[in-house]
Residue, then its C-alpha position, 0 to 999 in steps of 0.5 A: x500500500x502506498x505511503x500518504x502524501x506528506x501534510x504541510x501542517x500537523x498537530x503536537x503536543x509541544x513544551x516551551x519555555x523562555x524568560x523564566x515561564x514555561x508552557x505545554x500544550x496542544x498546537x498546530x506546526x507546519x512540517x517545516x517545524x521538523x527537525x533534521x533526518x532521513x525519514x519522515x513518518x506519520x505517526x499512529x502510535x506513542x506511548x506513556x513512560x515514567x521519563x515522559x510524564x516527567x518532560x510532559x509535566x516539568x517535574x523533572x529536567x528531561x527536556x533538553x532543548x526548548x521547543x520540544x515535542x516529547x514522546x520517547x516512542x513511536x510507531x507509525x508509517x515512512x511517508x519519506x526517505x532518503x536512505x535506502x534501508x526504507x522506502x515509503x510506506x513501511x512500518x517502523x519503530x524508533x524508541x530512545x535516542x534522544x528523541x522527546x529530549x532532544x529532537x522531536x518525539x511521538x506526541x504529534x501527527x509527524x515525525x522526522x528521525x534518523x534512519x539509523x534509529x528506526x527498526x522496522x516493525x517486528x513481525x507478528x507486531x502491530x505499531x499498537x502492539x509495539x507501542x503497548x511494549x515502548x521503551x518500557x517493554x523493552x527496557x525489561x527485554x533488555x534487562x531479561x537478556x543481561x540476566x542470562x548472559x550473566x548466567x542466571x537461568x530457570x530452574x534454581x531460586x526466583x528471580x525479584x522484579x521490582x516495581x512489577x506493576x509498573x510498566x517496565x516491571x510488568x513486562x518483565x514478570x511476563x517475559x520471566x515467567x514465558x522463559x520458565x522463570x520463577x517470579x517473585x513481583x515486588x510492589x507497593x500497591x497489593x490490590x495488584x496481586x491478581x494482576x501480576x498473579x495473571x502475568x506469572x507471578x508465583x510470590x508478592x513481596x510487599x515493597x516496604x520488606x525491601x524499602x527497610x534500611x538494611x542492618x546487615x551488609x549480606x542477608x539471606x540468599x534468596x535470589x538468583x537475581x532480579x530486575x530493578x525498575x527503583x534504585x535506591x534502598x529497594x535495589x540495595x535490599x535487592x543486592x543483599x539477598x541476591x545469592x552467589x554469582x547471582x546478578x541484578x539488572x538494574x534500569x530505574x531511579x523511582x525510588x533514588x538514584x542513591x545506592x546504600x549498599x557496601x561491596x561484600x555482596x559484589x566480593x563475597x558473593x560475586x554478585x554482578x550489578x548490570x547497568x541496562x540503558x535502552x536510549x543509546x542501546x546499539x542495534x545488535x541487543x535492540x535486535x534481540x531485544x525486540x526478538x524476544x518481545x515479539x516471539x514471547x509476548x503474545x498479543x492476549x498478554x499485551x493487549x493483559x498489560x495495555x490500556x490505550x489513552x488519546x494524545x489529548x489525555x497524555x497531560x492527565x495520565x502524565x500526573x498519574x504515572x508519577x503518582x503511581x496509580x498507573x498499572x501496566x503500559x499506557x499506548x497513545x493513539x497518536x493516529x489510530 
C-alpha cells in the first residue's frame, strides 16, 4: 500500500519555555517545524513512560532543548526517505535516542528521525502492539537478556522484579515467567496481586520488606537475581539477598538514584550489578531485544498489560504515572 502524501501542517503536543515561564500544550506546526533526518513518518502510535510524564509535566529536567515535542516512542508509517534501508510506506519503530529530549518525539501527527534509529516493525507486531511494549517493554527485554548472559537461568531460586506493576516491571514478570522463570513481583500497591498473579507471578513481596534500611551488609540468599525498575534502598535490599554469582539488572531511579549498599555482596558473593540503558542501546541487543518481545509476548498478554489513552489525555495520565496509580503500559493513539 502506498505511503500518504506528506501534510504541510500537523498537530503536537509541544513544551516551551523562555524568560523564566514555561508552557505545554496542544498546537498546530507546519512540517517545516521538523527537525533534521532521513525519514519522515506519520505517526499512529506513542506511548506513556515514567521519563515522559516527567518532560510532559516539568517535574523533572528531561527536556533538553526548548521547543520540544516529547514522546520517547513511536510507531507509525515512512511517508519519506532518503536512505535506502526504507522506502515509503513501511512500518517502523524508533524508541530512545534522544528523541522527546532532544529532537522531536511521538506526541504529534509527524515525525522526522534518523534512519539509523528506526527498526522496522517486528513481525507478528502491530505499531499498537509495539507501542503497548515502548521503551518500557523493552527496557525489561533488555534487562531479561543481561540476566542470562550473566548466567542466571530457570530452574534454581526466583528471580525479584521490582516495581512489577509498573510498566517496565510488568513486562518483565511476563517475559520471566514465558522463559520458565520463577517470579517473585515486588510492589507497593497489593490490590495488584491478581494482576501480576495473571502475568506469572508465583510470590508478592510487599515493597516496604525491601524499602527497610538494611542492618546487615549480606542477608539471606534468596535470589538468583532480579530486575530493578527503583534504585535506591529497594535495589540495595535487592543486592543483599541476591545469592552467589547471582546478578541484578538494574534500569530505574523511582525510588533514588542513591545506592546504600557496601561491596561484600559484589566480593563475597560475586554478585554482578548490570547497568541496562535502552536510549543509546546499539542495534545488535535492540535486535534481540525486540526478538524476544515479539516471539514471547503474545498479543492476549499485551493487549493483559495495555490500556490505550488519546494524545489529548497524555497531560492527565502524565500526573498519574508519577503518582503511581498507573498499572501496566499506557499506548497513545497518536493516529489510530
Amino acid at each position: 500500500m502506498p505511503a500518504p502524501s506528506l501534510p504541510q501542517r500537523f498537530r503536537a503536543f509541544v513544551v516551551r519555555e523562555g524568560d523564566g515561564a514555561r508552557s505545554a500544550g496542544f498546537e498546530e506546526l507546519p512540517a517545516s517545524a521538523l527537525p533534521e533526518g532521513e525519514l519522515t513518518v506519520a505517526v499512529r502510535y506513542s506511548s506513556l513512560n515514567y521519563k515522559d510524564a516527567l518532560a510532559v509535566t516539568g517535574k523533572g529536567k528531561v527536556i533538553r532543548k526548548f521547543p520540544m515535542v516529547p514522546g520517547i516512542d513511536l510507531a507509525g508509517t515512512v511517508l519519506e526517505s532518503r536512505d535506502a534501508s526504507f522506502q515509503p510506506g513501511d512500518e517502523v519503530l524508533v524508541t530512545g535516542w534522544g528523541i522527546g529530549e532532544a529532537t522531536f518525539g511521538g506526541y504529534a501527527g509527524l515525525a522526522r528521525v534518523r534512519a539509523a534509529w528506526a527498526l522496522p516493525l517486528p513481525r507478528g507486531l502491530t505499531a499498537r502492539r509495539a507501542m503497548a511494549v515502548g521503551t518500557a517493554g523493552f527496557t525489561a527485554a533488555l534487562c531479561v537478556d543481561a540476566l542470562e548472559d550473566a548466567g542466571v537461568r530457570p530452574g534454581g531460586r526466583p528471580v525479584i522484579v521490582t516495581g512489577a506493576a509498573g510498566g517496565v516491571g510488568s513486562v518483565a514478570v511476563a517475559l520471566l515467567a514465558r522463559a520458565g522463570y520463577e517470579v517473585a513481583a515486588s510492589t507497593g500497591r497489593p490490590s495488584e496481586r491478581a494482576f501480576l498473579e495473571s502475568l506469572g507471578a508465583t510470590r508478592i513481596v510487599p515493597r516496604e520488606e525491601l524499602a527497610r534500611p538494611g542492618t546487615r551488609p549480606l542477608e539471606s540468599e534468596t535470589w538468583a537475581g532480579g530486575v530493578d525498575a527503583v534504585g535506591g534502598a529497594v535495589l540495595a535490599s535487592v543486592l543483599r539477598q541476591t545469592a552467589y554469582r547471582g546478578a541484578v539488572a538494574a534500569c530505574g531511579l523511582a525510588g533514588g538514584t542513591d545506592l546504600p549498599v557496601t561491596v561484600l555482596p559484589f566480593v563475597l558473593r560475586g554478585v554482578r550489578l548490570q547497568g541496562v540503558d535502552s536510549v543509546m542501546a546499539p542495534a545488535a541487543p535492540r535486535a534481540r531485544a525486540w526478538g524476544r518481545i515479539a516471539r514471547d509476548l503474545t498479543a492476549d498478554r499485551i493487549d493483559a498489560l495495555t490500556t490505550e489513552i488519546p494524545l489529548a489525555e497524555v497531560p492527565a495520565w502524565s500526573e498519574r504515572i508519577l503518582a503511581g496509580q498507573v498499572r501496566g503500559r499506557a499506548v497513545v493513539a497518536v493516529a489510530p
